[in-house]
C-alpha positions as semicolon CSV with decimal commas, in nm:
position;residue;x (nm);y (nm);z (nm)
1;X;-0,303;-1,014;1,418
2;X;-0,509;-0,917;1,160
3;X;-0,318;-0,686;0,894
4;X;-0,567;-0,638;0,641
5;X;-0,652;-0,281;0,527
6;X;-1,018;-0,116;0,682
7;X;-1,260;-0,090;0,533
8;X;-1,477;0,183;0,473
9;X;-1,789;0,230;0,381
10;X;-1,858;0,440;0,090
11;X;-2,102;0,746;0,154
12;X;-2,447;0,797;-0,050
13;X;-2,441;1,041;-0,345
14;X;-2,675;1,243;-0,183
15;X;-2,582;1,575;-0,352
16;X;-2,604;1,400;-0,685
17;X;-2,920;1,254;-0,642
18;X;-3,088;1,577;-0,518
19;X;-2,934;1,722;-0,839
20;X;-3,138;1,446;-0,998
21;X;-3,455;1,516;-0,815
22;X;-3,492;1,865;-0,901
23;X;-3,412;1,800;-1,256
24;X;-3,701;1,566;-1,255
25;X;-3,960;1,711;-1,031
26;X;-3,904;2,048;-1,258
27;X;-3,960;1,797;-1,600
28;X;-4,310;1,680;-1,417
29;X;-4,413;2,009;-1,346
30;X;-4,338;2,109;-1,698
31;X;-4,539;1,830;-1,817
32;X;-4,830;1,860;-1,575
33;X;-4,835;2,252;-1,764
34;X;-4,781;2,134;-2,078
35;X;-4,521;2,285;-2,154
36;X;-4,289;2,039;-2,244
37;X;-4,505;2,071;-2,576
38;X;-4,484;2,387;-2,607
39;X;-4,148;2,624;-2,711
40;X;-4,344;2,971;-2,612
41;X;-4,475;2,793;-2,243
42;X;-4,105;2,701;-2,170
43;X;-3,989;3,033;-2,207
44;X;-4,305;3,136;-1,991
45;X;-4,162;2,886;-1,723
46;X;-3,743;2,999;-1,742
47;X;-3,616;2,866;-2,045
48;X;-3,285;3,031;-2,200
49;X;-3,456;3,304;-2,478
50;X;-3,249;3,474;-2,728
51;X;-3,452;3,693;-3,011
52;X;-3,201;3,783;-3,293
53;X;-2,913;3,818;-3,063
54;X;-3,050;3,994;-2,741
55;X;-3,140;3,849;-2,408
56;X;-3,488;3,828;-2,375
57;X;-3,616;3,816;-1,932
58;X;-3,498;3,772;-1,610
59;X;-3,120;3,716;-1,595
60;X;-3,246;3,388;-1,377
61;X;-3,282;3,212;-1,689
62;X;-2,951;3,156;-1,688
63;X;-2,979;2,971;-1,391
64;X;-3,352;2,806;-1,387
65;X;-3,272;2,658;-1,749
66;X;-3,029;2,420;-1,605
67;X;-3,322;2,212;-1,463
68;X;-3,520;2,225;-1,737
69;X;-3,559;1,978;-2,068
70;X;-3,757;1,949;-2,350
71;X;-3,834;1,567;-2,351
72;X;-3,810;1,277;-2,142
73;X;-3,469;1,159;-2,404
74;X;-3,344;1,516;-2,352
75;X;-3,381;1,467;-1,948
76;X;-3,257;1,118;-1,963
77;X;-2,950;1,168;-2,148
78;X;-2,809;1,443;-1,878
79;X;-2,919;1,237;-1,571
80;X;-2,738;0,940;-1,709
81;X;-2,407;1,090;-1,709
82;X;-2,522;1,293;-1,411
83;X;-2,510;0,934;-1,193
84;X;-2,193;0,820;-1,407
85;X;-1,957;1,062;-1,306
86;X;-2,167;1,209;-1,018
87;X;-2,083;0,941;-0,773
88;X;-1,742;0,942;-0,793
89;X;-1,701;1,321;-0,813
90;X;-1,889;1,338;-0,461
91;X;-1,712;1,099;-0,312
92;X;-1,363;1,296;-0,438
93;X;-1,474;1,613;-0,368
94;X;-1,688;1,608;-0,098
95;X;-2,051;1,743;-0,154
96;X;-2,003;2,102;-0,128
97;X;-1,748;2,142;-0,427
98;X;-1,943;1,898;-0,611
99;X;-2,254;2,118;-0,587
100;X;-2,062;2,435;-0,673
101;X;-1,848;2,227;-0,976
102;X;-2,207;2,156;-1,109
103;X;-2,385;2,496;-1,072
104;X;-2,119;2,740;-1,186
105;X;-2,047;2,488;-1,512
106;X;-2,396;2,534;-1,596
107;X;-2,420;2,896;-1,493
108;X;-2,118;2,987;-1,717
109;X;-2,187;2,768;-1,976
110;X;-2,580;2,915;-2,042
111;X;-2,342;3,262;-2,028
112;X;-2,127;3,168;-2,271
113;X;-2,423;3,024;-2,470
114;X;-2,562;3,385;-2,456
115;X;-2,274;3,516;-2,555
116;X;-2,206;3,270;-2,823
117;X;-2,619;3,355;-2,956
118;X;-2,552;3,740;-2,943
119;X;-2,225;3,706;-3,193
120;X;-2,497;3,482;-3,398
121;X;-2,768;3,730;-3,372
122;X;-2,985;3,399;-3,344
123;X;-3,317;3,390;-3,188
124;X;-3,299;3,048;-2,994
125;X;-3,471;2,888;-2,688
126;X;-3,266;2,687;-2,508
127;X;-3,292;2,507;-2,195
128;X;-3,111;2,177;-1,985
129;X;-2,891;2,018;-1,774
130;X;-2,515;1,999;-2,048
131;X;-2,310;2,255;-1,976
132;X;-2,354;2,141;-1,580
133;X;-2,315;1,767;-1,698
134;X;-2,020;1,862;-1,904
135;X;-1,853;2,053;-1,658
136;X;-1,855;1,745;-1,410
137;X;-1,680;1,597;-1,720
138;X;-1,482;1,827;-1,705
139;X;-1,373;1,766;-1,358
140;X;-1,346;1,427;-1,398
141;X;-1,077;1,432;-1,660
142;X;-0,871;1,690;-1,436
143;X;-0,838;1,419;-1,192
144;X;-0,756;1,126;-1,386
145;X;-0,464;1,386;-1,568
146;X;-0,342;1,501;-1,247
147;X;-0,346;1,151;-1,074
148;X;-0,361;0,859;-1,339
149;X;-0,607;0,570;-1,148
150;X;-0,715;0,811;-0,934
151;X;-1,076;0,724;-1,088
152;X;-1,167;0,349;-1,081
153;X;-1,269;0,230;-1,469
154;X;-1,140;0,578;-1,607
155;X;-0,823;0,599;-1,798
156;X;-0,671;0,966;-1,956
157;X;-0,758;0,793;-2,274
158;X;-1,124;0,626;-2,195
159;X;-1,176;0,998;-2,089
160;X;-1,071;1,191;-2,353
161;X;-1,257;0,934;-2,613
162;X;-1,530;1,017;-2,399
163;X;-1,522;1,373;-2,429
164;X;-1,467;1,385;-2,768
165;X;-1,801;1,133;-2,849
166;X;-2,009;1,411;-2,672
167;X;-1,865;1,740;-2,856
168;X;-1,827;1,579;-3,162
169;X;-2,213;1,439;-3,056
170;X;-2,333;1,786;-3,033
171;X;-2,156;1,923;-3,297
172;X;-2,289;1,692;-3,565
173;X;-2,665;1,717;-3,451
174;X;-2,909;2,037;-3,494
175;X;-3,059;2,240;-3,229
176;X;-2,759;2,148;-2,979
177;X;-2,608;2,429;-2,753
178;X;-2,256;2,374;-2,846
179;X;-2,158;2,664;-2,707
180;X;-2,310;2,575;-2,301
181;X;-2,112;2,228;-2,407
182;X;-1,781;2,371;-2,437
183;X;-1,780;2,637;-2,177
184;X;-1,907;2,400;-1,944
185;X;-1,634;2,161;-2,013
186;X;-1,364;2,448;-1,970
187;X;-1,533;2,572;-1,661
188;X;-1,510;2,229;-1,528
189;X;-1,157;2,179;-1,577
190;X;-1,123;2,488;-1,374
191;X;-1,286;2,366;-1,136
192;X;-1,089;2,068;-1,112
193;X;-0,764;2,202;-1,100
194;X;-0,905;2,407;-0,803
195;X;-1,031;2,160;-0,606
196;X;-0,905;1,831;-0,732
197;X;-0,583;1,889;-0,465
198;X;-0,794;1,999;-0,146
199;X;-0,922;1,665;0,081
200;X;-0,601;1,498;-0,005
201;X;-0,576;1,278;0,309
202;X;-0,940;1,163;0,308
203;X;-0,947;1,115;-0,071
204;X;-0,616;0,911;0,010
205;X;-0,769;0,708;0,248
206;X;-1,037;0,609;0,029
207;X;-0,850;0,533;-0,275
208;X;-0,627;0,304;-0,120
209;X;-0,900;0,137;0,096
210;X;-1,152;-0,057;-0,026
211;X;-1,511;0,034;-0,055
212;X;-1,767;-0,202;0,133
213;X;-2,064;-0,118;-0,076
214;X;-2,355;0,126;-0,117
């Protein structure tokens, strides 16, 4: 009789890599324009604008300036931690609530980025992928608080370091939207203490069965 556990076979991140893909097909069509070298022609193509405090266009910048970036470092700095955490996040909360973690962290962290500009009265053109990244962070350490080892390789206190390295990151450096940073991140937890309990018998299943690979 054979009493070893089953195993299953881990699904593909597709949600996170289609997250990916538009990220990067919206970079190469920024550079095939040229407006990766240019601050006025990403504003032309949906960048965030502020001009001494007001919103400046369509209130679909808030949303098309998620998928945008500045340079290839910007871009691959936000995918990188896109496929870090993105994986695992899918796999816990099933596609659709990743998806919706990742848009409304970004959504509400460009709003709280406007909001944040406004108080400033700061003209400011800002545009990429953080406050959706951060928001998955966000997520992330929700989990590992509510269920400690839920997350393979992620302790409360590997996260937390974590989290701090990329505020105090974006604090310390110019022309960083702090604000998208940290409203993503709270937006995130949110969203993690909303659906971090739902899927509890397959996310059971999984954690205490081992994966078979990719």
């Amino acid at each position: 009789m054979n009493d070893s556990a089953p195993v299953l076979k881990k699904r593909y991140p597709y949600a996170t890599i289609a997250l990916a893909a538009a990220n990067i097909v919206y970079f190469l069509l920024l550079m095939a324009v040229g407006a990766v070298e240019s601050t006025a022609k990403m504003v032309e193509w949906g960048a965030l604008y502020m001009a001494k405090g007001t919103y400046v266009g369509s209130p679909f910048r808030i949303l098309t300036s998620m998928f945008m970036h500045f340079d290839i470092y910007h871009l691959g700095s936000n995918l990188l931690m896109l496929f870090v955490v993105g994986d695992m996040l899918e796999e816990r909360l099933g596609r659709g609530r990743f998806v919706i973690s990742y848009l409304i962290s970004g959504l509400v962290g460009n709003a709280a980025a406007v909001w944040w500009y406004h108080l400033q009265g700061a003209t400011v053109v800002s545009a990429g992928a953080s406050g959706a990244v951060y928001g998955l962070v966000g997520v992330l350490c929700c989990l590992v608080f509510r269920k400690r080892g839920s997350i393979p390789g992620f302790s409360r206190e590997r996260v937390l370091l974590m989290i701090f390295l990329m505020l105090y990151s974006g604090f310390v450096n110019t022309g960083i939207n702090v604000a998208a940073h940290v409203g993503g991140l709270a937006v995130g937890l949110l969203c993690g203490l909303l659906f971090g309990g739902s899927r509890k018998r397959r996310q059971n299943n999984r954690e205490n069965t081992p994966f078979s690979g990719m």
